[in-house]
C-alpha positions as CSV (number, residue, x, y, z in Angstrom):
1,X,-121.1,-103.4,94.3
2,X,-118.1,-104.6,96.6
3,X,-115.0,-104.2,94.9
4,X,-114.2,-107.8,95.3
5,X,-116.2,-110.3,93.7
6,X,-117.7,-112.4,96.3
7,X,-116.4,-115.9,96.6
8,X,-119.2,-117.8,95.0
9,X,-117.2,-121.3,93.7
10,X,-115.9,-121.0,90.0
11,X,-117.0,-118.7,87.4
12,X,-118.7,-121.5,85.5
13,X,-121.2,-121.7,88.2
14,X,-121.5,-118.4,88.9
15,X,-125.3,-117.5,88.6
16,X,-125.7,-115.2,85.4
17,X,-127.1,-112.4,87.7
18,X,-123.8,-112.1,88.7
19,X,-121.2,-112.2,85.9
20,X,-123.8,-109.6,84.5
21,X,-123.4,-107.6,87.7
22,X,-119.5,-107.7,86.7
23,X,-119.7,-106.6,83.2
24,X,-122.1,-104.2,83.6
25,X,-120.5,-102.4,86.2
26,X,-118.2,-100.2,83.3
27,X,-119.6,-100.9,80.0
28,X,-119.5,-98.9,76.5
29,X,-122.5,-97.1,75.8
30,X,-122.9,-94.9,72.4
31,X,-120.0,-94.7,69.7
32,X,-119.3,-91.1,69.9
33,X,-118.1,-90.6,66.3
34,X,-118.6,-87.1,64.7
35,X,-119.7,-86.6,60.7
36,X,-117.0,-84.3,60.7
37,X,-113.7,-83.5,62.7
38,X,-112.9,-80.0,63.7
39,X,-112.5,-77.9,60.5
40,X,-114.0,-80.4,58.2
41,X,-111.3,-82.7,59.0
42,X,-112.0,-86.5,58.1
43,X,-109.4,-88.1,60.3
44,X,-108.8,-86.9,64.3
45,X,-105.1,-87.6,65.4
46,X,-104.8,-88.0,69.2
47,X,-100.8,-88.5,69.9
48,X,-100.2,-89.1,73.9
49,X,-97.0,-89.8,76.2
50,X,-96.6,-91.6,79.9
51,X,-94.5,-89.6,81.3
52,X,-93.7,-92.4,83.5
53,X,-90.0,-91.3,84.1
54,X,-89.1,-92.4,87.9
55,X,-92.3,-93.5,88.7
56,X,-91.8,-97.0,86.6
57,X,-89.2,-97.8,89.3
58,X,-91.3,-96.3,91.9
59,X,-94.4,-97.9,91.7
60,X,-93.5,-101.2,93.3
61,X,-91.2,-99.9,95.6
62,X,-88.4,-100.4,93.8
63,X,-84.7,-98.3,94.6
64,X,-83.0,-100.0,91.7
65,X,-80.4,-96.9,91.1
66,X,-80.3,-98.1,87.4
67,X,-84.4,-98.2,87.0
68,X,-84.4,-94.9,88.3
69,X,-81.5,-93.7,85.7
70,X,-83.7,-95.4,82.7
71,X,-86.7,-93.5,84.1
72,X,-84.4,-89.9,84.0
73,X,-83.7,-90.5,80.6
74,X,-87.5,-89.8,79.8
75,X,-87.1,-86.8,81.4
76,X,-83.5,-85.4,80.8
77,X,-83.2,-86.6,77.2
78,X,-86.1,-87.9,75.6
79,X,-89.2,-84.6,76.3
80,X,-87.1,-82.4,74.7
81,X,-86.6,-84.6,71.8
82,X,-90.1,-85.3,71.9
83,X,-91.2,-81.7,72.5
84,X,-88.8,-80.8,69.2
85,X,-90.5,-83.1,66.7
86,X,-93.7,-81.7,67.9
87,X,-92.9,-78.3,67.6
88,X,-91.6,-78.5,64.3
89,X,-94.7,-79.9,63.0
90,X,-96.9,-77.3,65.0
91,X,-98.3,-80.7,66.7
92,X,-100.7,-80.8,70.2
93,X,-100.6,-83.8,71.8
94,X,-101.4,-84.9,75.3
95,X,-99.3,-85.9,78.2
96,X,-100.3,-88.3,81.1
97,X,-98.5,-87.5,84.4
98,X,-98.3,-89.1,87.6
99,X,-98.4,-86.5,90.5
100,X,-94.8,-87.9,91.9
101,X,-93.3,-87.3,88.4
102,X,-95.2,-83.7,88.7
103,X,-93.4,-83.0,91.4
104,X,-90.1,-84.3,90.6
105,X,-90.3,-82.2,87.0
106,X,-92.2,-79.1,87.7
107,X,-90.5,-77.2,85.0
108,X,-90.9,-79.6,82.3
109,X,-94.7,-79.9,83.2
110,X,-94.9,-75.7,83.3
111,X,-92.8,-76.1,79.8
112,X,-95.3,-78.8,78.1
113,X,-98.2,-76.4,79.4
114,X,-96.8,-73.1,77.8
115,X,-96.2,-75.3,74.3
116,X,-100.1,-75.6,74.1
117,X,-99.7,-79.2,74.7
118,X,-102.2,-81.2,77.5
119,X,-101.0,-82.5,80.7
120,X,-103.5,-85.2,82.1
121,X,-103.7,-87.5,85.3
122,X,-101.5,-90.4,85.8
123,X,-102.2,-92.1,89.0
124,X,-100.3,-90.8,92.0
125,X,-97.1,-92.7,91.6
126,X,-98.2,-95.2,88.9
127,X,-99.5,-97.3,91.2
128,X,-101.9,-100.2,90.0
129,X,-105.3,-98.7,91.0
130,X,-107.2,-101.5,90.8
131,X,-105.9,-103.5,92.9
132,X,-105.7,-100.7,95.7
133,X,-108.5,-100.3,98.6
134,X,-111.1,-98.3,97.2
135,X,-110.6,-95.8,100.4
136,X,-106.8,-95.4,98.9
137,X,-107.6,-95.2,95.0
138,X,-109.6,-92.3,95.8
139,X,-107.2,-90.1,98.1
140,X,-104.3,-90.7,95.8
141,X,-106.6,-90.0,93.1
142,X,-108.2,-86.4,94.2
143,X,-104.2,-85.8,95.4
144,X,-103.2,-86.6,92.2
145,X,-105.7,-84.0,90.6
146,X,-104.6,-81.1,93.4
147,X,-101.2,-81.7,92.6
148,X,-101.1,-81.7,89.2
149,X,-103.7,-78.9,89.0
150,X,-101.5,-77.1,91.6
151,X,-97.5,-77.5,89.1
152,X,-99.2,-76.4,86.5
153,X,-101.8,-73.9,86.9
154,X,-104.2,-76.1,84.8
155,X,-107.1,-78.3,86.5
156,X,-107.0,-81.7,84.6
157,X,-109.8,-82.8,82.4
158,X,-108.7,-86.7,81.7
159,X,-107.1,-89.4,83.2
160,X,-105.2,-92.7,82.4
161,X,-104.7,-95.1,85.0
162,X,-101.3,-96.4,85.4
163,X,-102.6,-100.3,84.7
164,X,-104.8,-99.3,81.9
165,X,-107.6,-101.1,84.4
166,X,-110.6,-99.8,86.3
167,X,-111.4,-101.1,89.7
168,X,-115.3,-101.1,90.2
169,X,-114.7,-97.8,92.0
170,X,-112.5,-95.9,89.1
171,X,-115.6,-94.2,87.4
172,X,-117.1,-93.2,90.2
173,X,-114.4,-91.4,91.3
174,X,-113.7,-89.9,88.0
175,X,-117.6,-88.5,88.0
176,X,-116.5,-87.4,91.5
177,X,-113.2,-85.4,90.5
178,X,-115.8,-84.1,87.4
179,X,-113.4,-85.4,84.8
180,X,-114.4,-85.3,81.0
181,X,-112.6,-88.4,79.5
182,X,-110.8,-91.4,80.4
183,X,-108.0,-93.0,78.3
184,X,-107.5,-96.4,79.3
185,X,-109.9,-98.6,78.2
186,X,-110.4,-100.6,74.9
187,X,-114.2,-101.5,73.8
188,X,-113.8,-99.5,70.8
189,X,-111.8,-97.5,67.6
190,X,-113.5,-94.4,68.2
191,X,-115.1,-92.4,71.5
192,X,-117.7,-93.8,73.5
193,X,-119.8,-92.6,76.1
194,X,-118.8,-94.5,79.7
195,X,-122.1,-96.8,81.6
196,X,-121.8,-97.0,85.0
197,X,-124.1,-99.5,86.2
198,X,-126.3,-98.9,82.7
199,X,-126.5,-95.7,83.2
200,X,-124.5,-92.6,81.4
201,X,-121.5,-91.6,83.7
202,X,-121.3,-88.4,81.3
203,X,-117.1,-89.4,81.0
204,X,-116.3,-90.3,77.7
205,X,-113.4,-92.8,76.6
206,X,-110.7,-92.0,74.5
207,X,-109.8,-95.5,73.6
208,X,-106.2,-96.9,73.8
209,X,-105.2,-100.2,72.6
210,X,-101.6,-102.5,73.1
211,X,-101.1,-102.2,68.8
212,X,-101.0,-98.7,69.7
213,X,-98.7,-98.8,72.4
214,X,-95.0,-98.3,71.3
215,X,-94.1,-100.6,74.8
216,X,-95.7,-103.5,73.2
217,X,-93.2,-103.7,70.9
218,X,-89.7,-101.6,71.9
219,X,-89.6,-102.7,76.2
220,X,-86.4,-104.3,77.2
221,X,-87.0,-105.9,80.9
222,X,-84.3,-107.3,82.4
223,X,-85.2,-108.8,84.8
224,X,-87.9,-111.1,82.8
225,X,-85.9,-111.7,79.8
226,X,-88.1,-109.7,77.6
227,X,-86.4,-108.1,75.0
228,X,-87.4,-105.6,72.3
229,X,-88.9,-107.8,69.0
230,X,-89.6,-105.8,66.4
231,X,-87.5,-102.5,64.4
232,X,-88.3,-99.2,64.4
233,X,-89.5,-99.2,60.6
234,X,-91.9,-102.9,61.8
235,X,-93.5,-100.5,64.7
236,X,-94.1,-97.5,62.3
237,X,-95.8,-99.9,59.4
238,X,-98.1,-100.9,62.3
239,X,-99.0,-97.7,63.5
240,X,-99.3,-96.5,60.0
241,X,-101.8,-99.2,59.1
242,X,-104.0,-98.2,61.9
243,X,-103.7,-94.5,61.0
244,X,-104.0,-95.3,57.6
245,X,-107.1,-97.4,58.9
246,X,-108.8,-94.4,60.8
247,X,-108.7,-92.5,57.9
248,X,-110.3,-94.5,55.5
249,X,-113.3,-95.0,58.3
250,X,-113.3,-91.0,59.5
251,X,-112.6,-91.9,62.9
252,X,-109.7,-91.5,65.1
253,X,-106.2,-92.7,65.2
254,X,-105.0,-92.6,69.1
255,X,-101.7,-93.1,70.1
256,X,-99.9,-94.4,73.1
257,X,-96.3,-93.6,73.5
258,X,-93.5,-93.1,76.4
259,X,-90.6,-90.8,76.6
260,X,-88.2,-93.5,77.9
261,X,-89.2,-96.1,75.1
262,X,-90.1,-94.1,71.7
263,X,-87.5,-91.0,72.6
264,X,-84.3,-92.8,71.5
265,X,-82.2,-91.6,68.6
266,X,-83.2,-94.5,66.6
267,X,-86.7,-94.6,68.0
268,X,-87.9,-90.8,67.7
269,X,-88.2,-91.6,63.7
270,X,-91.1,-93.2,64.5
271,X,-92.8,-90.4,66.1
272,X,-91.6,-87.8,62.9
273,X,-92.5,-90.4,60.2
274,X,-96.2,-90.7,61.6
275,X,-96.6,-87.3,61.8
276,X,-95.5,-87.0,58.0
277,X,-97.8,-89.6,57.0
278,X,-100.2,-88.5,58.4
279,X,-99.8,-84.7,57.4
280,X,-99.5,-85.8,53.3
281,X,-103.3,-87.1,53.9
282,X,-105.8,-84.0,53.2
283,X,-108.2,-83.1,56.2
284,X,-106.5,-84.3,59.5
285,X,-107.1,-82.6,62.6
286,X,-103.9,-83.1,65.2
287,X,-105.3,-82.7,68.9
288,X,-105.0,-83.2,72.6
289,X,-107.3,-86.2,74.3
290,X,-109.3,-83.2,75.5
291,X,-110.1,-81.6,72.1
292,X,-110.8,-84.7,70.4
293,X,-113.5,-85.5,73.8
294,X,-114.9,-82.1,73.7
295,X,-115.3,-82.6,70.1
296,X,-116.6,-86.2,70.3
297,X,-119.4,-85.0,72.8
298,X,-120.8,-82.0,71.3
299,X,-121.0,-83.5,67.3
300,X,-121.2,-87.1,67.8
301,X,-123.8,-88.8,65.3
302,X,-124.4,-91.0,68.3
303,X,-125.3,-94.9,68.0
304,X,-126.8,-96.9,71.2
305,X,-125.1,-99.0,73.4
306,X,-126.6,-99.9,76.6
307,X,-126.4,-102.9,79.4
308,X,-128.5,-106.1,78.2
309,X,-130.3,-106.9,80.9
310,X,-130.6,-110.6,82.1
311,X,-134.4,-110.7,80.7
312,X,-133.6,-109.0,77.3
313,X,-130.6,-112.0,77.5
314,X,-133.2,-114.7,77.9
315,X,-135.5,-113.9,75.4
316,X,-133.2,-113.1,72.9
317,X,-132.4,-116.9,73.4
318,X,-135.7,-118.2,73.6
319,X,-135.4,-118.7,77.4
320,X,-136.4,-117.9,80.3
321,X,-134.5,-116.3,83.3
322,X,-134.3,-118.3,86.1
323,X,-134.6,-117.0,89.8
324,X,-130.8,-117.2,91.5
């Protein structure tokens, strides 16, 4: 499959061979949700960060002195506020790292490493993979891998791409680097197997979602005009319904945070106060991306999800499939 569509007019006269091409490339294949959590649990809790730091300037080319200074924060204030709150709770959580910010941090990467905590991929300088040639997503991408793998002593298991996209080359290069998750799509609440082309990849996705995102709600751009619309305690009754939410369903409550948006004074609060919530529920398991995956793949009470094919399409309407 090319990785750009081919011009063929507008999308409403595309033939259905071929917007079935497109969605079928990546689809969601079985829900990967256990009977039981680690221990018995009821409810997995699967806290992560983008370390985005310098990067968020960097990615566009940007040399904005003051972006880069917001970015620094993440690292020179916020991680150890963030590693704190974690520690005091005993608390594993996962943190996604572009190789630049690697590079630029080695000792807070060795330091998140020796706390027990995950360190997954991030792109190689947050840049928007899937818009990139598919020659250049995959060397920045196997880069990304060495050089994390190489800062901290610890081969990567799961990525998030810095756009939360996939191009129609991203799995194939995460079957290729041998990953075991991906975190940046959003078919579904709990774990899923990935379907390239129909078929299992053998990558699962640990599913993210924007009402899970604590930049939804707390970025301040600028440049754009956007501005922070909702208060601390309005972003922790979110998140608390959807944890709240997980539980009563025994599924998983997955969480998408950054160091230079939730580690504020004011902000961190919301990061403690989930954390308690969560802890005065009986049976929750607190773990990395790559627990709750491993976990996922070996107990899942699997149900099926598969590509429709064009013919099943058809006669599931009463139709009949017409040559293109």
């Amino acid at each position: 499959m090319n990785r750009a569509s081919p011009k063929l007019s507008q999308p409403w006269e595309w033939p259905e061979g071929h917007w079935r091409q497109i969605i079928n490339r990546v689809r969601a294949g079985r829900r990967l949700r256990p009977s039981a959590w680690k221990g018995g649990a009821r409810c997995a809790i699967a806290l992560s960060f983008d370390s985005d730091h310098e990067s968020s300037e960097l990615r566009n080319g940007g040399q904005s002195i003051g972006g880069l200074s917001w970015g620094h924060y993440g690292s020179r204030a916020a991680m150890p506020r963030i590693l704190k709150v974690l520690a005091r709770y005993a608390v594993r959580a996962t943190f996604f790292v572009p190789a630049v910010v690697a590079r630029l941090h080695v000792e807070e990467q060795r330091g998140v490493i020796a706390e027990g905590h995950e360190i997954g991929l991030h792109g190689w300088i947050h840049e928007n993979n899937s818009t990139l040639p598919a020659g250049a997503e995959r060397e920045l991408a196997l880069r990304a891998a060495e050089t994390v793998e190489a800062v901290t002593g610890v081969r990567p298991v799961g990525m998030r791409t810095p756009s939360w996209d996939f191009s129609s080359q991203t799995l194939v290069i995460a079957k290729e680097i041998e990953l075991l998750y991906d975190s940046s799509l959003m078919a579904d609440d709990d774990c899923y197997e990935l379907l390239l082309d129909g078929a299992p990849s053998n990558v699962l996705e640990v599913p993210v979602e924007w009402i899970r995102d604590d930049a939804a709600y707390l970025w301040y751009n600028r440049a754009s005009g956007t501005r922070p619309q909702l208060s601390p305690s309005d972003v922790f009754d979110i998140f608390r319904r959807e944890f709240d939410a997980a539980y009563d369903e025994a599924g998983l409550f997955q969480l998408t945070m950054h160091p230079h948006v939730i580690g504020y004074r004011s902000r961190i609060w919301i990061l403690e106060e989930i954390i308690r919530h969560a802890r005065a529920r009986p049976d929750v398991w607190f773990a990395t991306h790559r627990d709750v995956a491993r976990w996922a793949r070996d107990h899942a009470v699997c149900t099926v999800g598969r590509a429709l094919s064009q013919a099943e399409g058809s006669a599931a309407l009463g139709t009949t499939a017409g040559a293109e």
